[in-house]
N, C-alpha and C positions, 0 to 999 in steps of 0.2 A: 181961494188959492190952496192948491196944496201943501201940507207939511211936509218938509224936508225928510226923506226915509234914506239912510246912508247904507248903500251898500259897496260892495267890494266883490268884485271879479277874478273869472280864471278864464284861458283856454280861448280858443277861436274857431272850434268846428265844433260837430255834433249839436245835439238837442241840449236847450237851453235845461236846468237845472238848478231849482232855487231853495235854498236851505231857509230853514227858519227856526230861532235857537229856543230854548227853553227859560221859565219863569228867571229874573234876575241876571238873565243873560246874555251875552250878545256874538254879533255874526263869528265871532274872533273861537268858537265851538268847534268851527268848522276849516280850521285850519289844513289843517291835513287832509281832510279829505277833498278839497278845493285843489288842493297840490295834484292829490293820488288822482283827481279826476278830469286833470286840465286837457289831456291827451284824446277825451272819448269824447266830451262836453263840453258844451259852456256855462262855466259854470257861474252862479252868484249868491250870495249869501248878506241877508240882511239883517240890519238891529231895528227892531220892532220901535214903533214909539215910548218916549222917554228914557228909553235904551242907547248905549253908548253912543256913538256921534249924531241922533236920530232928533229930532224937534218933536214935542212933545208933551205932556202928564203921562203915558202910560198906557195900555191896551185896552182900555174899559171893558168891552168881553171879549171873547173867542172869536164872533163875527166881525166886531168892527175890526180885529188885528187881520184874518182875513183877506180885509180890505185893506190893508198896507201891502201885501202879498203882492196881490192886483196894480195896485197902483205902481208898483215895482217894475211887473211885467209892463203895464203900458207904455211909462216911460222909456222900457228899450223897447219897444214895439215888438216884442212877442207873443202872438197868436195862442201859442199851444205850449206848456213847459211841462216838466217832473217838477212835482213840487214834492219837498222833503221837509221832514220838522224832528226835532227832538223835544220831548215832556210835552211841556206844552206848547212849542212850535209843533209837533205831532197834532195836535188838539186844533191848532189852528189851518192844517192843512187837510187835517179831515173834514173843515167847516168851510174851506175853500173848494174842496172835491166835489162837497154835496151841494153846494153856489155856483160853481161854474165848471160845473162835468163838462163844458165844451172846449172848454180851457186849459185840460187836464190829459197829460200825454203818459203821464202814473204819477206813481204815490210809495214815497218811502216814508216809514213810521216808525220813530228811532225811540225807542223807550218811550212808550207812552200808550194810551188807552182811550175807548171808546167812552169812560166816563173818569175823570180826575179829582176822587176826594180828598180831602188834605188834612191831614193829621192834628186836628187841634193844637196838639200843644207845639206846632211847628208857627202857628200863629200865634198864639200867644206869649211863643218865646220872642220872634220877629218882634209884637209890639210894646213888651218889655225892655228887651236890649237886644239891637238891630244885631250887631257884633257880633254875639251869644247866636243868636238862634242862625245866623246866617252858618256859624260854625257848623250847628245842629243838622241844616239841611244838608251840608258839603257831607260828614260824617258819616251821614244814612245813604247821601247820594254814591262816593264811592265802595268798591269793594273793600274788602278788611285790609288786607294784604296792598293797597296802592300807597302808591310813593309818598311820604309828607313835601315833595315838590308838588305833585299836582295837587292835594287838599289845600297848600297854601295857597298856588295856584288861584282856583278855584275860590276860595274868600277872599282874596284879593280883590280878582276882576267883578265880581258880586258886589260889592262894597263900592264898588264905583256908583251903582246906577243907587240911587236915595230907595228908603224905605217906602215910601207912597207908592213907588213904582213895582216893587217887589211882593208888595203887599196886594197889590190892585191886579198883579199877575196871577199870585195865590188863589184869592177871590173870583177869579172871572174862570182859573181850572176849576173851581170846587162847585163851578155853578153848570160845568159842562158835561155833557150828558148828550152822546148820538146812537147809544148801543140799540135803539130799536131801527134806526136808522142806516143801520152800515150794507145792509143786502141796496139801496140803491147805487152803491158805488159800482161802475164797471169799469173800469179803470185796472190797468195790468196794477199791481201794490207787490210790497216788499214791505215785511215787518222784523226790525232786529231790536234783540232784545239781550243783557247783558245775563248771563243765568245767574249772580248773586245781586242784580237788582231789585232792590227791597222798599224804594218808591213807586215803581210801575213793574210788578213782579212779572215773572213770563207766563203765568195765567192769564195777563192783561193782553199778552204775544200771543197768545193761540185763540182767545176770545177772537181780535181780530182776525187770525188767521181764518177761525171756523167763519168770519160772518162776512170776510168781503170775499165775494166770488174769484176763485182765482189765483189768491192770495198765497204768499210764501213767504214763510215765518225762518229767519236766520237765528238760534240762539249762540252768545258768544260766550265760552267758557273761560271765568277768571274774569269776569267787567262784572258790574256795579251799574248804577243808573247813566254813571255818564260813560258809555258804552264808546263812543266815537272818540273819546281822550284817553280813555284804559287802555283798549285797544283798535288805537287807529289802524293798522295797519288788517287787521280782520274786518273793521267794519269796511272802510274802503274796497277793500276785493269783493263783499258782498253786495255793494252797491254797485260797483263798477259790471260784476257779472248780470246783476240784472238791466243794466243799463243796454249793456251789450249784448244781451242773451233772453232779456226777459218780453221777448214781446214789446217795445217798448217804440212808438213811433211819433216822426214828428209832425 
């Protein structure tokens, strides 16, 4: 039997569009731009396993989350979507692209990279004191200059999903690795990227950009890693134009 994958919906026309959030995360990332995008798409956004309302342990790697991607689609019975990711929802929609290019109607890649190291003492603070390091990743994740609403934000909805899971997320980026990989994508792609993000820096953006054929790299000025909640309103327009503009079929 299937595990229970909980997603949340937009919109009732255009081409299906499915987000997928990053390490410690969930669908709730992509608020805004589920809004900004109800009008062109349909849009959906889900929490990976052991993620907010999701049944679960956790993502065990990059492929088998993947496979929750999938399993998403199937149950609305959608043939062909845009799949979208942030960190390491990015990570997991590059390893769905290169799994089911037939499935694949493009590719948005919101802060994130062709290979995801992780800063040791980002884990060793995680498995000292959850609390502590979870502060540590929010810190690095946003820009200097954002609001202490959304860094509290941000440790708050973190703090929901247990350490095993946040940790098992860590682990399964640190293990991912497609950079020799990325010229089989054919697929129209969009890559945005925050210019003071300092977890997937925009050398990670233009990496992609040079290696998927086609490729268009958006840098967003004044964001941080989490580019889609710094400034929703930018990344939205840059999704939405390529939604509508970029080659993009269903």
């Amino acid at each position: 039997m299937s595990r229970k994958i909980h997603h949340e919906k937009a919109g009732t026309r255009g081409l299906m569009t499915c987000f997928v959030h990053g390490s410690g995360g969930s669908q709730g990332v992509w608020v805004r731009q589920m809004a900004g995008l109800a009008d062109v798409a349909r849009v959906v956004a889900l929490d990976l396993p052991g993620h907010g309302e999701s049944d679960g342990d956790g993502v065990g790697t990059i492929d088998q989350a993947a496979d929750a991607v999938r399993q998403v689609l199937d149950e609305l019975g959608v043939a062909r979507a845009v799949v979208g990711g942030h960190s390491m929802g990015g990570a997991i929609a590059l390893a769905f692209a290169l799994a089911n290019p037939d499935r694949l109607a493009g590719l948005v890649l919101v802060g994130t990279g062709a290979r995801l190291r992780v800063l040791p003492k980002i884990l060793e603070t995680l498995e000292r004191d959850y609390a502590e390091g979870v502060r540590l990743v929010v810190e690095l994740a946003v820009a200097g200059d954002a609001s202490p609403g959304l860094k509290d934000t941000l440790v708050r909805e973190t703090l929901l999903n247990p350490r095993p899971a946040m940790l098992g997320d860590l682990r399964a980026c640190d293990a991912f690795d497609v950079m020799a990989r990325l010229g089989e994508i054919r697929t129209p792609t969009l890559v945005v990227c925050g210019e003071g993000d300092r977890l997937t820096p925009t050398k990670y953006a233009r990496y992609l950009r040079d290696r998927i054929p086609g490729a268009r790299l958006v840098i967003v000025p004044g964001a941080g890693h989490y580019v889609q909640l710094e400034k929703p309103d930018e990344t939205t327009a840059a999704i939405r134009e390529f939604l509508l503009q970029g080659g993009v079929t269903g």
